[in-house]
N, C-alpha and C positions, 0 to 999 in steps of 0.2 A: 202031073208034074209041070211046072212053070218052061214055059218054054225058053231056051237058052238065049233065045235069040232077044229078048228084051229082059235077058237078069243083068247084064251091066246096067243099063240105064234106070233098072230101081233100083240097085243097089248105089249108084250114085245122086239117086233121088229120094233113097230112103227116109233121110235124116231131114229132108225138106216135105215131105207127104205128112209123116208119122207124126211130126211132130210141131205142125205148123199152127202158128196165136190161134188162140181161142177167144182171143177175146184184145179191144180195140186199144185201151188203154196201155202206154208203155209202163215199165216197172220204175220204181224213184232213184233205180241206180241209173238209168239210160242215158240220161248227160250229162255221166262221168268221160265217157269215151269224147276227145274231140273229132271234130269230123276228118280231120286229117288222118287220123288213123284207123278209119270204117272200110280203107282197101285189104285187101289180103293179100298181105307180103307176110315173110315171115319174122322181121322184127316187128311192124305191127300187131302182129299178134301176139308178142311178146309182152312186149309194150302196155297192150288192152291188159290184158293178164294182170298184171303188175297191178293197174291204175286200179282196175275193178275189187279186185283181192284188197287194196290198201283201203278203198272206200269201205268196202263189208265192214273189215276191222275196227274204220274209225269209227263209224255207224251203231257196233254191236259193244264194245268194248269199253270198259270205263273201270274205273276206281283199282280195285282190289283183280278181278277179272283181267284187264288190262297190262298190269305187274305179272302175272303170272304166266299168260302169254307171251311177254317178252321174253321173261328168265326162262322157259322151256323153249323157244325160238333162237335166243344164242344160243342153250346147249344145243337142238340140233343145227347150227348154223354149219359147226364142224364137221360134219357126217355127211350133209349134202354137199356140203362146197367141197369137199375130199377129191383131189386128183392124183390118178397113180402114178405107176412107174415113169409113165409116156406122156405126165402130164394133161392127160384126160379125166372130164368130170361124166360119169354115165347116165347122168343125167341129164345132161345139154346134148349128150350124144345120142339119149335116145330121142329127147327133143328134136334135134336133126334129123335123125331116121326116120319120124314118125309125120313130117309137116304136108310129106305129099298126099299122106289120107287126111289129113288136121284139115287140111286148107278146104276142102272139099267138102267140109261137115257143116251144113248150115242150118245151127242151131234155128229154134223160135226164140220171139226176142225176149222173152222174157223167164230165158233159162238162161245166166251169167258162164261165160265163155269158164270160169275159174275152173268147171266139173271136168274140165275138160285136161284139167292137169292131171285129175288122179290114175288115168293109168302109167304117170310115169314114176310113182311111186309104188301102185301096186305089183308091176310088173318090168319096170323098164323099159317099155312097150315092145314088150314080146309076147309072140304070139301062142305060142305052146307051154307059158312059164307055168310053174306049178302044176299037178296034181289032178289031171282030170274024175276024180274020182272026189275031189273036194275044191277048192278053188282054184280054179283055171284059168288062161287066158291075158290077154290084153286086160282088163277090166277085174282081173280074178273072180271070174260070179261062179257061184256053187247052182249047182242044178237045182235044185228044189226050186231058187230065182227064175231060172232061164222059163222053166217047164211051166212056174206062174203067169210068167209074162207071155208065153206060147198058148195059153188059156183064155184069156183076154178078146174078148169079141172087138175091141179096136186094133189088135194089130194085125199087121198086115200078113199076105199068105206067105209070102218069102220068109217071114218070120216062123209061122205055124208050121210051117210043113220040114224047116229046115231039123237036122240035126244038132242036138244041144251043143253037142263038141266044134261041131264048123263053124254055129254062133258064138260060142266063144272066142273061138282064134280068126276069127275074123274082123277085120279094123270098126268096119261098117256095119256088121250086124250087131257084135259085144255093145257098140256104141249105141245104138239104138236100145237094147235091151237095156243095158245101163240106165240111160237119160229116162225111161219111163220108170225104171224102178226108182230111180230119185225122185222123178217128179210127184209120184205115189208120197216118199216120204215129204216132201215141199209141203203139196200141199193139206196132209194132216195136222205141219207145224203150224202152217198160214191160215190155212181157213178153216179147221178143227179148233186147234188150240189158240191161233187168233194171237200168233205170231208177228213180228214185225215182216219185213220182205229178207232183211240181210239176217234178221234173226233163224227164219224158217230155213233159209240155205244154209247156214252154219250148220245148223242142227242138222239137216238133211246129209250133209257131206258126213258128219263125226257117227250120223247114224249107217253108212255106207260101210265106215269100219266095223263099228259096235254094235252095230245092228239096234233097230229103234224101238225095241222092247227094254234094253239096258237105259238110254237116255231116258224114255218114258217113266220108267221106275224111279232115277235119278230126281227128275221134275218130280214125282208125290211125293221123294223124301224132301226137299227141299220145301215143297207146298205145306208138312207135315212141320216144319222147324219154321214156319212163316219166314221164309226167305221171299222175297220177290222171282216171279218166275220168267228169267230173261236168261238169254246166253250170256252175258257176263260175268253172272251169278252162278248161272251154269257151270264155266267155266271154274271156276275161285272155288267151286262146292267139289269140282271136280279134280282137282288141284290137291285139294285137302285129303279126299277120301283115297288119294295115291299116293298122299305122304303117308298114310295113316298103315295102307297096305303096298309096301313095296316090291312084294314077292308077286303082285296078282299083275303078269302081264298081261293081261288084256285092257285094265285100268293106265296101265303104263301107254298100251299102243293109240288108246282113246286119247290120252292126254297130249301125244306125240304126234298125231295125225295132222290136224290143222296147224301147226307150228310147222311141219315140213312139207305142207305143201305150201306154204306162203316161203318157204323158201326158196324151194323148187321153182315158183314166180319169180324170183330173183334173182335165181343163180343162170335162167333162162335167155335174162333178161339184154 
């Protein structure tokens, strides 16, 4: 058993051990951030949020793809920005709740701060939401994930040894297990499939929801109709096949994901 006496300081080391560059090169989104906002305060990090999320979009988005994006980002514009009785959004609120572990998280650089929204969509950033018997957690990850990445001869023993359910409801370990399971789906969009940089993170977030066995299959039918194969496309293919079937939520929540976390960057903001 790890000894107690040095688990806070990996667990506030985690996120910088685990998962530190690999390599020298920065990524082509890197100077979108100006240097004035590379401190960590909590509107800066707001702010980066914002700027990074708005480059992806311009970056991956175009024509047809672009339109439809938009028109599913006003309808959820309403749902995120919703405040209640008290005049409270709970989304900014978890946002606030959540910045004293946020601040602390010091990605590599060439993982966009944006991943870092979605537990406030999965969960509100709460720690015990949902289901431990199926998606749990700050991050909602389903065990089958946790127990994959606990497998993994690079991660660390505070990882391996921990309980699947502690990693879950915990800010700093969900987080880490999280970040390598995206980076898993990054980079087979990147350097398998030979993705652009904003393109592979797109897909990698919409693969978080949908899991990237659905996107994958999406990508051959479009390969299969000689569409070009971009997230744009993606998108607009994706768009269609939820017009086509409106009953199938899971197509509805894939379509709906990346439109509310870009709003979520907004409403933050």
């Amino acid at each position: 058993m790890l000894n107690k006496i040095y688990l806070m300081p990996l667990l506030i080391l985690l996120l910088v051990i685990a998962v530190s560059p690999s390599q020298a090169n920065e990524p082509s989104w890197s100077s979108v951030i100006p240097k004035k906002l590379k401190r960590m305060t909590r509107a800066n990090f707001s702010e980066r949020n914002y700027l990074l999320f708005k480059h992806f979009l311009s970056s991956s988005l175009r024509s047809k793809g672009k339109k439809d994006f938009r028109k599913i980002s006003k309808k959820m514009k309403n749902k995120i920005f919703w405040k209640g009785n008290r005049r409270k959004n709970i989304y900014l609120d978890a946002y606030h709740r959540s910045y004293r572990s946020v601040k602390r998280m010091a990605l590599r650089d060439d993982i966009p701060e944006i991943v870092l929204l979605i537990p406030y969509l999965e969960s509100l950033w709460h720690s015990r939401s949902g289901n431990p018997k199926a998606d749990y957690g700050y991050w909602q990850l389903v065990l089958p994930i946790v127990e994959e990445i606990q497998q993994l001869e690079t991660s660390p023993e505070i990882i391996k040894q921990a309980n699947p359910n502690k990693i879950r409801s915990s800010a700093t370990l969900s987080t880490h297990v999280a970040l390598l399971h995206l980076r898993r789906y990054y980079f087979y969009f990147a350097k398998v499939a030979g993705h652009t940089e904003t393109d592979a993170w797109l897909f990698a977030i919409i693969s978080y929801n949908w899991g990237a066995g659905n996107v994958k299959r999406m990508l051959v039918r479009m390969e299969r109709k000689g569409i070009t194969e971009n997230f744009s496309n993606f998108y607009h293919y994706l768009y269609k096949t939820q017009q086509l079937y409106q009953s199938d939520k899971s197509l509805k929540a894939a379509l709906e994901y990346l439109p509310s976390l870009w709003n979520i960057a907004k409403v933050i903001r």
